[in-house]
GUBA-285365 format. One record per atom (N, C-alpha, C): x, y, z. Coordinates in steps of 0.1 Angstrom, whole numbers, plus 5000, padded with zeros to 4 digits. Each point is the difference from the previous one (the first is absolute). Layout:
<nodes>
XYZ/...
</nodes>
This chain:
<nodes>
835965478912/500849925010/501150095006/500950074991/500850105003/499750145011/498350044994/499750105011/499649945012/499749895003/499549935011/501149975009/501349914996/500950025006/500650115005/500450084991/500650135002/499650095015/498350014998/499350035009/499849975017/500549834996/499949925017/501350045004/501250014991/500749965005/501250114996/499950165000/500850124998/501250005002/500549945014/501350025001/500949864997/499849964992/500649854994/500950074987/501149945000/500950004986/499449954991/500350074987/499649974986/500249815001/501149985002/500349854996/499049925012/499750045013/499249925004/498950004996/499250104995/498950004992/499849924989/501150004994/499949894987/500349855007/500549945012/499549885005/498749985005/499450125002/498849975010/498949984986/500350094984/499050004994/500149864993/501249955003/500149864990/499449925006/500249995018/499149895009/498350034996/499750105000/498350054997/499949904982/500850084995/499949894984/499749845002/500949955008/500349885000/498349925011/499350075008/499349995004/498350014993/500350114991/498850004993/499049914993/499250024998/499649884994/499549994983/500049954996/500450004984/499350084992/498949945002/498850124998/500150165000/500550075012/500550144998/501549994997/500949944996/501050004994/499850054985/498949954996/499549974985/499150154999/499550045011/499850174994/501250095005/500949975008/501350084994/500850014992/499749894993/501149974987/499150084990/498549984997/499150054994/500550154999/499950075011/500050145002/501350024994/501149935003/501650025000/499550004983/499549934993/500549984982/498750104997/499350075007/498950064994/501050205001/501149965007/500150155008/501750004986/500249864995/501050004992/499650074987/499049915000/499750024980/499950165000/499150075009/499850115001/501750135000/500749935007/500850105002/500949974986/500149874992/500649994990/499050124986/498749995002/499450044991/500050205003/500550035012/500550115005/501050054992/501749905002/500550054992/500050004983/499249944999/500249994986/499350154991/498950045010/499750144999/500850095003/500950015009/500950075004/501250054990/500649834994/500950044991/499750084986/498549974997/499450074987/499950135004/499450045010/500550155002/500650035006/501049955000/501550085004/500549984981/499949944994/500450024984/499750114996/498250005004/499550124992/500750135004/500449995011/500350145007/501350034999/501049874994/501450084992/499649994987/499049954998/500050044983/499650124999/498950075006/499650115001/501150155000/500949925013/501450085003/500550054995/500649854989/500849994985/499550064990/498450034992/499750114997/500450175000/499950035016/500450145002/501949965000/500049954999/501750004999/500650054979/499049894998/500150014988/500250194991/498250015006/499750154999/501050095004/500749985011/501050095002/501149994992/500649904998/501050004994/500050054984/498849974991/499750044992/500250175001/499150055006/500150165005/501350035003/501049965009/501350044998/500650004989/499849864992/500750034984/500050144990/498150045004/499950084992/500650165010/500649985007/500550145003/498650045015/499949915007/498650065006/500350015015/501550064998/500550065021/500649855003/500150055013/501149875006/499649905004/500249874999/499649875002/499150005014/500050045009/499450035012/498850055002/500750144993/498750115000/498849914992/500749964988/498849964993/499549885001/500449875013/499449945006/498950085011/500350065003/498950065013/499450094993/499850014986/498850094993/499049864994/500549915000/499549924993/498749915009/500749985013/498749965010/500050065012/499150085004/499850045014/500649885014/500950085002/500449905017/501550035000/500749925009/501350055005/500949874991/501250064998/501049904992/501250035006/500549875007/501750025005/500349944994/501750024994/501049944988/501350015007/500949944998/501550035003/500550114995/500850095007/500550104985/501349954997/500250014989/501149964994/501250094999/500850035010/501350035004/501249904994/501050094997/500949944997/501049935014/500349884997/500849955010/501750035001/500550075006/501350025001/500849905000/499849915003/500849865004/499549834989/499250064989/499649924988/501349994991/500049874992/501150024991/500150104987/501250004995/499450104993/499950004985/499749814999/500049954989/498849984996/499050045009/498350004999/499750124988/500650044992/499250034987/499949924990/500549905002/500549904986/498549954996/500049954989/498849974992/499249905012/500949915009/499549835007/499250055008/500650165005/499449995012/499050145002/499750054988/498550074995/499649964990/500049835008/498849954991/498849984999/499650005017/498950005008/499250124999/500250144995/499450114995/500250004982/500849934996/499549944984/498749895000/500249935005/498849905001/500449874989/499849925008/500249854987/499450014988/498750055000/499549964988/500650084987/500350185005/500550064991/501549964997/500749985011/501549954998/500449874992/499249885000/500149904991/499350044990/499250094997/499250004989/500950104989/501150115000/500850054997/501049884998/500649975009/501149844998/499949944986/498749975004/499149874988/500150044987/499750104999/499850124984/501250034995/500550075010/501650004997/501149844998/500249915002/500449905000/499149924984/498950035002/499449924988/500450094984/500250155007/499850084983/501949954999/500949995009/501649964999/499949894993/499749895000/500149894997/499449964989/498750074996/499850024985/501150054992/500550105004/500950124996/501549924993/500149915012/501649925003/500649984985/499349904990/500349994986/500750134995/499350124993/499950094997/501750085009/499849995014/500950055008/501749964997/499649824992/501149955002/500850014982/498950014992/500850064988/500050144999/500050115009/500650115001/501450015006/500249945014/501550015003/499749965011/500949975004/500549955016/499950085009/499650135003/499950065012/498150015000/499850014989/498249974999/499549855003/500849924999/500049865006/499849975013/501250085006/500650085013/498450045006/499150134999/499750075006/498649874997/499549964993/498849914998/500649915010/500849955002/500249895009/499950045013/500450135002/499850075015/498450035007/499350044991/498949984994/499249905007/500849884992/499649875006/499949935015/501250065006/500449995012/499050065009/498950084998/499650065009/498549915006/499849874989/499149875004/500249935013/501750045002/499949925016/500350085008/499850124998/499850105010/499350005011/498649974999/499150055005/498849885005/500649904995/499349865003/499649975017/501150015008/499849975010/499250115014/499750124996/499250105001/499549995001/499149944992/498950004988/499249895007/500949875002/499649925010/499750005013/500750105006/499950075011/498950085004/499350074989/498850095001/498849904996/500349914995/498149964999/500349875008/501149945008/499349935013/499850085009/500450135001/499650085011/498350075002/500250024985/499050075001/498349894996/500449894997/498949914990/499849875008/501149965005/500049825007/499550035008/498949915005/499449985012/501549955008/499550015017/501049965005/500149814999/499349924994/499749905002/500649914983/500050124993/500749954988/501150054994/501050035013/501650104993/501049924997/499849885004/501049914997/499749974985/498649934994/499550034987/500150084991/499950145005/500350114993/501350044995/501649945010/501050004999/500349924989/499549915005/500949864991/499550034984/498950044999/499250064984/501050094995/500050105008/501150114995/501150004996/500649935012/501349994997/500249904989/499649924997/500249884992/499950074982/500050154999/500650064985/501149934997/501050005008/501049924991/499949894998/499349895001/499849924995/499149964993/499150085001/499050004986/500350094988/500850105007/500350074980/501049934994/500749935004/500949914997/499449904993/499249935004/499049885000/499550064983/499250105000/499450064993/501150024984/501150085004/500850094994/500549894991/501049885003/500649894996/499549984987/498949945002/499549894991/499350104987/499650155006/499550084990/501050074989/500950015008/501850034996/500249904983/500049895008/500949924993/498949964988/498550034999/499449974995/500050114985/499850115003/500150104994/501450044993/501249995006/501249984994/499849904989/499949905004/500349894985/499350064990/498250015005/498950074986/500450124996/500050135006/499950114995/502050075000/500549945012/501050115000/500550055009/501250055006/500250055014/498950154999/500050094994/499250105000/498649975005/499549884996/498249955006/499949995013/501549995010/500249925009/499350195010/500550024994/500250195008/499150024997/499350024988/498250024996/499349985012/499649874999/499049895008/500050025014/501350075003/500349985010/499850155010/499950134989/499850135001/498249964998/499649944994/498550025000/499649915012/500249905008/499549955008/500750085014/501150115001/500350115010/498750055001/499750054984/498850165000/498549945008/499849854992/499149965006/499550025012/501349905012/500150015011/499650105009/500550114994/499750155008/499150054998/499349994987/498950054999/499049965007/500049855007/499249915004/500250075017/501349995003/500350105013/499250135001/500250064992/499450125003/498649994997/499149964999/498649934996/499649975015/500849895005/499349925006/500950045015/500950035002/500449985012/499950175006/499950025017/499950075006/500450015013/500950145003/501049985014/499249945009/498750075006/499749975011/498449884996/500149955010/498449904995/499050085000/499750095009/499050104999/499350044986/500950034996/499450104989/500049934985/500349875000/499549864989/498750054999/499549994986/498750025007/499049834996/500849924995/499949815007/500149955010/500450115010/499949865016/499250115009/499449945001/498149995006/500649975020/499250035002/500050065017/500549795012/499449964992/500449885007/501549964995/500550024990/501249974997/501150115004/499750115003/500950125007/499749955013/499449945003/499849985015/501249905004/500149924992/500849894999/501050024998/500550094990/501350024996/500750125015/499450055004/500450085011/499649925016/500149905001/499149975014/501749965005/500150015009/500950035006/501450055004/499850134992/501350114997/499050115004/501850064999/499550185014/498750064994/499350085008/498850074993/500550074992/500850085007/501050104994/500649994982/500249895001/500549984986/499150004996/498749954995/498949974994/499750134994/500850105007/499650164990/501450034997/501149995003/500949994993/501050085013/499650065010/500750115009/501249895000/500149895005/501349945003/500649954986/499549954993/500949904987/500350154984/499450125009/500550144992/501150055009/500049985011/501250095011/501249994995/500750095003/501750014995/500749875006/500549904991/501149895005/500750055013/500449925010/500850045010/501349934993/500750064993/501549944991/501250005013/500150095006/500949965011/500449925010/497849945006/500149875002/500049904996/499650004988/499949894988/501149945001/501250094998/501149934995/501049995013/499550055010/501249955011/498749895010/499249944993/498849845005/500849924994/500849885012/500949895001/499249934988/498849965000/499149944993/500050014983/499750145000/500149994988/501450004987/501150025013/501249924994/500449874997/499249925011/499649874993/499649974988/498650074999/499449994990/501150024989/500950084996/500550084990/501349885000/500949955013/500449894996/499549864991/498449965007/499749924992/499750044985/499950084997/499950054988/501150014989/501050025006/501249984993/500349864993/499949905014/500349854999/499249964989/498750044999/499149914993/499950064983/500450145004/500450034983/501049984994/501150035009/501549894998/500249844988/498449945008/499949814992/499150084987/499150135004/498849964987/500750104989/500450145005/500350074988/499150014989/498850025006/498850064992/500649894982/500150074998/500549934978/501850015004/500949995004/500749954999/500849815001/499349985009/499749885008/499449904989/499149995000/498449964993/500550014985/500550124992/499750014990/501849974993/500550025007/501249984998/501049945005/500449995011/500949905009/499649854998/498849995006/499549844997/500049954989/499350064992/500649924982/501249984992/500750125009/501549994995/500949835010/499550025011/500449905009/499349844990/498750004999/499449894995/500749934989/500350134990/500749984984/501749965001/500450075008/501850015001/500449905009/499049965010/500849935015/499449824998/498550064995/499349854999/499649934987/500450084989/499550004983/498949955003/499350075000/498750004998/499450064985/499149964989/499550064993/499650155000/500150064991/499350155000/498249995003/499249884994/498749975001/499849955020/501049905005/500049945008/500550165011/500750044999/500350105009/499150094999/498950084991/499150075005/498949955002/499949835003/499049995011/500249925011/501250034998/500850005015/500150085008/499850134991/500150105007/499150095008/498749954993/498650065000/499549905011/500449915003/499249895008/500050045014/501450055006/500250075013/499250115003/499750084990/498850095007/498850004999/499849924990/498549945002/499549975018/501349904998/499349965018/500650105011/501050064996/500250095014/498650094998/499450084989/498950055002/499149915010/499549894994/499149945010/500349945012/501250015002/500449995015/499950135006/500550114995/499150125007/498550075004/499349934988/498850025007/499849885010/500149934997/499849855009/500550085017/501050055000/500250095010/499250065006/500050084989/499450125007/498349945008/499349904987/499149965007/500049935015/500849915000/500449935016/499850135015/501050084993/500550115010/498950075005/499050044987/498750075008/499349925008/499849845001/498949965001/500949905013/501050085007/500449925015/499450115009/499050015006/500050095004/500949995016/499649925004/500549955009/501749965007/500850064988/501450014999/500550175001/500850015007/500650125003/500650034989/499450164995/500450054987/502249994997/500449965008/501450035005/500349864995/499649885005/500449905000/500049974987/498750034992/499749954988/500950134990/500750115002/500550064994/501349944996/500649945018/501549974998/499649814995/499249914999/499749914995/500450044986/499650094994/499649984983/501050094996/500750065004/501550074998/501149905002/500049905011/501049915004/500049874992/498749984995/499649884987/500650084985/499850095002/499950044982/502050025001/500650055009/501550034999/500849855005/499749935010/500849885004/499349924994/499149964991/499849894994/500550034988/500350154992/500349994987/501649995002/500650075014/501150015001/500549854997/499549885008/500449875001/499849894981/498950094999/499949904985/501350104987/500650115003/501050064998/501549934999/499949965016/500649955002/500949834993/498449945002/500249864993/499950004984/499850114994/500750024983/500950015001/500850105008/501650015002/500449824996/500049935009/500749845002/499149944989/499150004991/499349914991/501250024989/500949984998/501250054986/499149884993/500050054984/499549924994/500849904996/501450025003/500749894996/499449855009/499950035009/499649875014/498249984999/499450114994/498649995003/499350084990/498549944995/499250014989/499650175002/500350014988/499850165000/498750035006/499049924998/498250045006/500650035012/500749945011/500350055015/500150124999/500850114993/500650095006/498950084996/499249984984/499050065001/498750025011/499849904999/499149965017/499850075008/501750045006/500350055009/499950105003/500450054984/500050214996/498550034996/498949905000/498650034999/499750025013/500349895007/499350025013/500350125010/501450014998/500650125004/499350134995/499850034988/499350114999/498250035002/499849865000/498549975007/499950045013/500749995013/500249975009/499950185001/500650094993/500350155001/498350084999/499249894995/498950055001/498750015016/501050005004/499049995014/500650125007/501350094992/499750145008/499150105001/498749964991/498750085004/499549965010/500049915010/499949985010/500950065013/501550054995/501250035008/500050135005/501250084990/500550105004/498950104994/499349954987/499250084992/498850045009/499149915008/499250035007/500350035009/501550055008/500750055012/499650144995/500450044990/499850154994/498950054999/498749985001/498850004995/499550045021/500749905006/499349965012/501250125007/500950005004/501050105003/499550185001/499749994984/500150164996/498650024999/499049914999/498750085001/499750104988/499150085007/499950084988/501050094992/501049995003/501250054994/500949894991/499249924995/500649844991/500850084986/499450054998/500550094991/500950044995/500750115014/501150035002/501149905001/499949935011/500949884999/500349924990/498949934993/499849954985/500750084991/500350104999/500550094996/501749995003/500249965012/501449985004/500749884993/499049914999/499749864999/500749984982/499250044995/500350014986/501350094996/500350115010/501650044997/501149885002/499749965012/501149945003/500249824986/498049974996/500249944989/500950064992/499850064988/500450094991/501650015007/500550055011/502049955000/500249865000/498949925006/500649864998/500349934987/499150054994/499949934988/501450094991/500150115002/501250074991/501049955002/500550005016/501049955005/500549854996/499349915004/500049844997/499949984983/499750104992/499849984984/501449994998/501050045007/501249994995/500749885012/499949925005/500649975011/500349814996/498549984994/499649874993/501249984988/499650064993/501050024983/501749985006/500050115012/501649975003/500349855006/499449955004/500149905009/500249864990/499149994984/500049904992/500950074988/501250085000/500350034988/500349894989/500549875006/500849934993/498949854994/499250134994/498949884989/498949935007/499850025019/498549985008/500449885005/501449935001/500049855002/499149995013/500049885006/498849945010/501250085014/500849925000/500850115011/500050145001/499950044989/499850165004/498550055004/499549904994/498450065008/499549925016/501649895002/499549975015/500650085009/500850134998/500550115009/498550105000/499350024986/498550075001/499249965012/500049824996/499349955007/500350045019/501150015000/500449965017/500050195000/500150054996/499450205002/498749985003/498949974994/498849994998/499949915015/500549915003/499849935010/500350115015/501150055002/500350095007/499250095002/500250124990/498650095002/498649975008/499849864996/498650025002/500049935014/500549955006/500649945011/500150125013/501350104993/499950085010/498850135002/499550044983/498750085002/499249965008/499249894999/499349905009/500150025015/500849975003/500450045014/500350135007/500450084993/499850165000/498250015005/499249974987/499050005004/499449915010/500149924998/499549985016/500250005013/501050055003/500750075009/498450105004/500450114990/500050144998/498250034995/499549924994/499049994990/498550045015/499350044991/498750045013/498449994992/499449985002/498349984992/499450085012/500150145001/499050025009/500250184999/499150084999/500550124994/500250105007/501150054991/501450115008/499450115011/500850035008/499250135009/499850144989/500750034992/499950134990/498949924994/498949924994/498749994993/499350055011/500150045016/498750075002/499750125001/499250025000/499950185001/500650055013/500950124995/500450045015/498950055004/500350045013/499150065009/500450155006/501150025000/500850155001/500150074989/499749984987/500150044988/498950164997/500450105001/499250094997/499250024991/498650045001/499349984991/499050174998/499249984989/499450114992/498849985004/499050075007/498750004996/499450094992/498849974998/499450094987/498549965003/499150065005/499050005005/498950124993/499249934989/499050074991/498450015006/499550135005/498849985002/498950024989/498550005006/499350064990/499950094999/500650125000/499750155002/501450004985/501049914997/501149994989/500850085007/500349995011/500950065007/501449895001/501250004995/500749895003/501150065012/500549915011/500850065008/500649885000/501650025006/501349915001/500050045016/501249885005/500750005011/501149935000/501150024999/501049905003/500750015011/500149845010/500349935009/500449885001/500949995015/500849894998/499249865008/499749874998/499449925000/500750035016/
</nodes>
C-alpha cells in the first residue's frame, strides 16, 4: 500500500501520505485487510526469530574476542612484549586502543588503592580482603592475650571488611546486571548490612553462652575463609570468560550496553577523576550518602545506639531488645528488594522520576517517623509507639536502592567503581566521624530527651541531604562515560607475512 501510494503521489508530504494511507485502510475491505495483517505477523515472527540469531552470534563473537584477550593477557604476564604488540601477534587484522598518556590536569590523589582498583580487579581485590580479614579475626583471641597493640593492628586488619564493599558492588552491577535487573542487583548487594547483622547476632550470642567469647572469632574466621573460597571458585570479573553462562544468557546479560564495553575498552579506560569530581551530580550522590549513613552507621546504629536507647530510655529487656533490634532489618532488607523489584519492572517511568521517588520516600518518610519518636515521650505514650516509629523509620531507609544507590550505577556507567569507591570513603568518615558525636550528645545515662536532640539531627540531615539531591541528583549517564572522540590512539596492524606495523594519530 505504501509503494502504491508513494508512487501516485511523489510530491506529497510524509504526513499527507499517512492521511491518504489511513483513508485506503479505512476503505479496504476485510478480506485483504486480513492478508496484510497475515503478512505484517508473518514478516514479525521472522524478524523476531532474526534477532534472536543475531544476539547468539554476536555472544559467540565476544566470547571468541574474550578468548584472545584472555591469551594475551596471559602472554604478557609471562614476560611476552607489550600488551599491543602482543595483541596484534595474536590475531591477524588491525587493533586501535587509546594510548594511555598521562593527564596533566588529573588529581593527584589517583594512586590510592580506590582508584587502581579497576586494574586490580574485584575478584582479586576482595579475594585478598576476605583472607586477610578472616586469617585477623581468627587471630583476634591470641592477638588479645598478647598486648594491646597486637589487638590494635588485628583490629585494623579488621577494618579493611568495609573497605571495599561498595566497589565491589559497583563492579558486578556493571559488569553482570542485565540492564533490566539493576535495581535487583542493587538492593541484593547492598543489603550486606543487613544480612551479616541478621546472620552475625544470633550466631554471636549463641556461641558465647556455649563455647566462649573465643568460639565467637573461630566460627566466625572459618565462615570468612569459607566465603572466599567460594568467591574465588565461583565468581568472575567479566561474564565472558564464566565458563557457566552459555551464549543466550551473555546475550542477555549485555543486551543493551555499549559494544564497547562488552570487551572491556570502556569499563578498562582510565577514570576521568577530574570530571568525576567537579559532576554537580555526583556530589549529590556523595551528599545523599552522608545523610543516610549518618541514621544507619553500618554497626554503630543497629548494633549499638538502638539497644542502648531501647535498654536506658525504654527498659526494655536484654531478650526483648535484641529482637527489637533484629526486627528492623529484617524488613528494611525486604523492602529493598521489594524496591529494587518495582523499579526494574516500571518501564514506563522515567528512570529520574523513580530515582528521586525512592530517595525522597526512603529520607522524608524516615525523616518524619524520626520525627514523631521525638514527641512519643514515654512518659505520655506506650513505649510500642516510639518503637513503631524507630522501625518504620529504619524500614523506610530501605528503599535507597532504588535512590541515590542506583543514581551511581546509572550516572557513572562503566566507571561504578570508581565512584563506589568514592562512595564507601565518604562511608567509612561518616561513620568515624558520627561514632563519636552520638555518645556526646547522650552523656548523661541515654535519657529519652537526649536521644530526642539525636532524633531531631537525624531529622535534619536527611531532610536537607534529600533536597540537595534532588535538586542536583541525575539518572542518566555522565558526558566523561563516553568515549572521547579526539582522544589519540595506537594502531597496530598484523599481517600474514608477521609483519607488525603501528601508527599513531589523532582521532
Amino acid at each position: 500500500m505504501w509503494p502504491k501510494v508513494r508512487a501516485d503521489k511523489p510530491d506529497v508530504p510524509l504526513w499527507e501520505l499517512g492521511k491518504l494511507i489511513g483513508q485506503l485502510w479505512n476503505g479496504t475491505p476485510p478480506a485483504e485487510k486480513g492478508v496484510f495483517t497475515q503478512e505484517y505477523e508473518q514478516e514479525k515472527i521472522e524478524y523476531e526469530k532474526a534477532m534472536k540469531q543475531y544476539n547468539v552470534a554476536y555472544a559467540q563473537y565476544m566470547a571468541a574476542k574474550s578468548r584472545v584477550k584472555s591469551a594475551h593477557q596471559q602472554h604478557q604476564e609471562k614476560g611476552g612484549g607489550s600488551g599491543r604488540k602482543a595483541a596484534a601477534e595474536a590475531v591477524t587484522g588491525v587493533f586501535m586502543q587509546p594510548i594511555d598518556e598521562e593527564d596533566p590536569f588529573e588529581l593527584a590523589g589517583k594512586r590510592l588503592a580506590a582508584i587502581r582498583y579497576g586494574k586490580c580487579c574485584a575478584k582479586r581485590t576482595q579475594l585478598f580482603i576476605g583472607l586477610a580479614v578472616s586469617l585477623a579475626t581468627g587471630l583476634m583471641p591470641l592477638a588479645a592475650s598478647m598486648s594491646f597493640y597486637a589487638l590494635m593492628f588485628a583490629r585494623m586488619v579488621n577494618g579493611l571488611a568495609i573497605t571495599n564493599l561498595f566497589p565491589v558492588v559497583g563492579a558486578i552491577c556493571t559488569n553482570w546486571a542485565p540492564q533490566k535487573e539493576r535495581g535487583v542487583f542493587l538492593a541484593v548487594l547492598s543489603g550486606y548490612i543487613q544480612l551479616s547483622v541478621i546472620i552475625s547476632m544470633p550466631l554471636t550470642g549463641f556461641l558465647a553462652d556455649k563455647f566462649g567469647w573465643p568460639s565467637v572469632f573461630f566460627a566466625h574466621s572459618i565462615l570468612g575463609l569459607t566465603l572466599s573460597i567460594w568467591w574465588a571458585l565461583f565468581y568472575r570479573d567479566d561474564p565472558m570468560e564464566h565458563p557457566l553462562i552459555g551464549p543466550d544468557e551473555l546475550a542477555y546479560i549485555q543486551f543493551g550496553k555499549a559494544p564497547a564495553d562488552h570487551h572491556g575498552t570502556l569499563r578498562r579506560a582510565k577514570p576521568p577523576y577530574r570530571q568525576i569530581f567537579s559532576t554537580a551530580s555526583i556530589w549529590a550522590i556523595f551528599c545523599a550518602v552522608f545523610g543516610n549513613f549518618l541514621i544507619v552507621q553500618v554497626r554503630e546504629f543497629f548494633n549499638t545506639f538502638l539497644p542502648m536507647f531501647l535498654i536506658s530510655s525504654l527498659h526494655f529487656s536484654n531478650s526483648e531488645t535484641g529482637l527489637l533490634s533484629a526486627l528492623p532489618l529484617i524488613l528494611q532488607f525486604f523492602v529493598k528488594w521489594l524496591t529494587g523489584f518495582i523499579t526494574d519492572h516500571l518501564p514506563s517511568v522515567a528512570q529520574i522520576h523513580k530515582v528521586r521517588f525512592c530517595n525522597s520516600a526512603a529520607f522524608f518518610g524516615s525523616a518524619m517517623f524520626f520525627l514523631l519518636a521525638s514527641l512519643f515521650s514515654p512518659e505520655y505514650f506506650p513505649r510500642w509507639a516510639v518503637v513503631l516509629c524507630l522501625t518504620l523509620a529504619i524500614c523506610l531507609l530501605g528503599m535507597n536502592s532504588g535512590g541515590f544507590l542506583k543514581s551511581v550505577v546509572l550516572v557513572s556507567a562503566q566507571f561504578s567503581p570508581t565512584v563506589m569507591a568514592a562512595v564507601q570513603f565518604t562511608l567509612c568518615a561518616t561513620i568515624f566521624a558520627f561514632s563519636f558525636v552520638v555518645p556526646a550528645m547522650t552523656r548523661n545515662g541515654g535519657h529519652f530527651e537526649e536521644y530526642r536532640r539525636v532524633f531531631w539531627m537525624y531529622v535534619c540531615a536527611l531532610t536537607v541531604t534529600n533536597s540537595v539531591f534532588v535538586l542536583f541528583g541525575s539518572a542518566v549517564p555522565a558526558k566523561w562515560t563516553q568515549q572521547p572522540h579526539n582522544q589519540p590512539v595506537q594502531v597496530w596492524a598484523s599481517s600474514s607475512d608477521g609483519i607488525n606495523r603501528s601508527k599513531r594519530f589523532d582521532q
